[in-house]
C-alpha positions, 0 to 999 in steps of 0.5 A, a space after each residue: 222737753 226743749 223748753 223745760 231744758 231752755 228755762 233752766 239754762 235761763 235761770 242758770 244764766 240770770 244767777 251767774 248775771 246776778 252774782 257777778 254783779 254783787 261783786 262788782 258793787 262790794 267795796 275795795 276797802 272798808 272805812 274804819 270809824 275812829 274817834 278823832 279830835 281838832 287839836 288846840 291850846 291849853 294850860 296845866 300846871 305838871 309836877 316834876 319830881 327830884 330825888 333830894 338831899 336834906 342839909 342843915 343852913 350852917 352843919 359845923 364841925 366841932 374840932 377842939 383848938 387845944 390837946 388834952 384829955 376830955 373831962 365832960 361832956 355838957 350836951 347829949 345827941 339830938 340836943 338843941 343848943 344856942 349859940 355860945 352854949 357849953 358842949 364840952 371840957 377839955 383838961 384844964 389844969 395844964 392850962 392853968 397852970 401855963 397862965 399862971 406862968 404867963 403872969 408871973 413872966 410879965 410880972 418878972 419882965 415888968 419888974 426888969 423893965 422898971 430896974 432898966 428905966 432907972 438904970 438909964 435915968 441915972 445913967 442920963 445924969 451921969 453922962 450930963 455931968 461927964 462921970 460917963 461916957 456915951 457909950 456908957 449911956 446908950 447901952 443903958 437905953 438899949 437894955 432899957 428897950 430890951 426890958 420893955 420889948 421882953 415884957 410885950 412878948 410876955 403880955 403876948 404869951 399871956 393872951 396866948 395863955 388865957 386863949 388856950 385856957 378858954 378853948 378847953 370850954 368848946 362852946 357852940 358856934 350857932 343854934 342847932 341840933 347837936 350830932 352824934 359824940 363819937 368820942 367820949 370822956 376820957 378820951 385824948 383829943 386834940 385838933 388833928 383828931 380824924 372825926 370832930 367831936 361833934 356837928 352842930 347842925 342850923 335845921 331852923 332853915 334848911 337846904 335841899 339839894 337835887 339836880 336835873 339834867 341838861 333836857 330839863 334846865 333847858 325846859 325850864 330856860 325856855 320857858 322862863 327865859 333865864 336862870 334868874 328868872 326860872 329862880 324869881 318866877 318859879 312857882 313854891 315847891 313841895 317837899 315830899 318825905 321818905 314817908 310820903 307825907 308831904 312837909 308843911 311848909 313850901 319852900 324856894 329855890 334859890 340857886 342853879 349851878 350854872 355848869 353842867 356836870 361832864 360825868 352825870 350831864 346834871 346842874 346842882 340846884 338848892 332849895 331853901 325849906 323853913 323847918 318850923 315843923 322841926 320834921 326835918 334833919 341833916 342828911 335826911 333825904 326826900 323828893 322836891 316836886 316843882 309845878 311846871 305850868 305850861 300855858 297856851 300849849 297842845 295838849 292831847 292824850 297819850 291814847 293818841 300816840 304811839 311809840 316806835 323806834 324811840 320816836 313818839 308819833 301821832 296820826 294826822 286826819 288828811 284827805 280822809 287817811 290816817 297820816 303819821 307824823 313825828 312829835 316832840 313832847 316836854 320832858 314830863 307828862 302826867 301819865 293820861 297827857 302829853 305837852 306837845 312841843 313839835 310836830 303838831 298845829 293848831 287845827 290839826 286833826 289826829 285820831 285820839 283813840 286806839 292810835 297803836 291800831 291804826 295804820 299808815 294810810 287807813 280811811 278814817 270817818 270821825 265819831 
């Protein structure tokens, strides 16, 4: 009985041995196994989009240079004109009729200069033979001059005439696409009249205007050194429409405000587009994708990041531990990318999966 009692103490004790030593032996801290990357350089080429407006190389304002009522209208809306073509008549015979005076004023003026020239050159020989006086002889010479100065003011206002007359023809001032009429035959207009009566747009060659902020010209600065050369290195740009399709002709920057704007912190810049297609018009809108091509940068995968306080971070591999640290990135990415610009080198290695899950000081063993 003693010894069937000790046996069972025996076992007791070896179990309680046992399962202390089991304890013992079981790890603090499991270590987590997540896929890991070395960082190092690349190139990609990302697009930036920029909502953008469409403007015709010269929109001119058509304003009528004379009063008068509006007899014709020689082009419809949408119409293409050359230069020098006929687009409306204004009301000629009030004009005509002003010419018409104009000349019957010089020709009176030239016929009162005719009879104060011989008027002075008989005077001349009178005064040569003492029958006048001087007095006599110089106010002949004066209404002489007078004659002379009242046909130039005549000559004057017959050009002025003839101009007149010829403005009631309002011709185009360039190739283009005629705008909208508002205003209609009949209709009284004169120069002060509050819309033109029309815009002649140059769509040949096209402006797009977008802007971009103050983060983005500073991308764009440092990565071409200049504003000049951001213009005569940067690549072609596309023109993507309100439709989505994109136009087939690439076109070009050609200017960048070089002042900021205090209300929206944005810079002007125009493009210039060829509008062989003719699938683009004035005040149309659309979207400018420029190519940024990043070359010899860190790139990892946004899966390697995450987000906290506005602040973008990445785990660093040290030691074996999950280390953060803050990063800067360009302004753009490709959705699936980031473009590092701080906080990253060469030879680093980050967790490049699942960063969101991991935590400060996590052991991490690469897969």
């Amino acid at each position: 009985m003693n010894r069937g009692i000790k046996t069972v103490a025996t076992s007791v004790l070896c179990c309680i041995i046992a399962l202390c030593g089991c304890k013992n032996e079981q790890p603090q801290t499991d270590m987590g196994s997540y896929k890991t990357m070395s960082v190092k350089t690349d190139s990609r080429v990302l697009p930036m989009r920029y909502s953008a407006t469409i403007r015709g190389c010269q929109d001119i304002e058509i304003y009528p240079q004379v009063s008068g009522t509006l007899q014709r209208l020689c082009v419809t809306e949408g119409e293409r004109v050359k230069k020098g073509q006929l687009l409306f008549v204004i009301d000629q015979v009030p004009y005509k009729a002003a010419l018409n005076t104009a000349k019957a004023n010089l020709e009176a003026a030239k016929a009162a200069l005719a009879t104060a020239e011989l008027t002075y050159q008989s005077t001349q020989r009178l005064f040569e033979e003492k029958v006048v006086s001087e007095f006599d002889l110089q106010k002949s010479e004066n209404s002489m001059l007078s004659a002379k100065a009242t046909v130039a003011q005549m000559e004057a206002q017959l050009v002025n005439a003839q101009n007149n007359l010829s403005y009631t023809e309002v011709k185009s001032p360039a190739d283009g696409v005629v705008g909208e009429l508002p205003y209609r035959q009949g209709a009284l207009v004169s120069s002060n009249i509050p819309r033109p009566l029309t815009t002649v747009s140059d769509n040949n060659q096209m402006y797009v205007y977008f802007s971009m902020n103050e983060t983005q010209l500073l991308s764009m600065i440092r990565q071409y050194g200049s504003i000049e050369n951001s213009i005569e290195q940067m690549p072609d740009l596309k023109l993507i429409l309100s439709d989505g399709s994109v136009l087939p002709d690439s076109g070009r920057i050609e200017s960048i405000s070089g002042v900021i704007d205090r209300s929206t912190g944005s810079v002007s810049v125009r493009a210039a587009f060829p509008n062989k297609s003719h699938l683009l018009h004035s005040g149309a809108n659309g979207n400018v994708e420029i190519p940024m091509i990043y070359s010899n940068v860190i790139v990892i995968p946004q899966a390697a990041t995450f987000e906290l306080q506005d602040k973008i971070l990445a785990y660093k591999v040290i030691d074996g531990k999950a280390i953060s640290a803050n990063i800067e990135v360009a302004p753009n990415d490709n959705g699936k990318e980031y473009i590092v610009t701080g906080g990253l080198n060469v030879g680093d290695v980050i967790i490049a999966d699942g960063a969101g899950l991991v935590r400060e000081g996590t052991p991490v063993s690469s897969k």
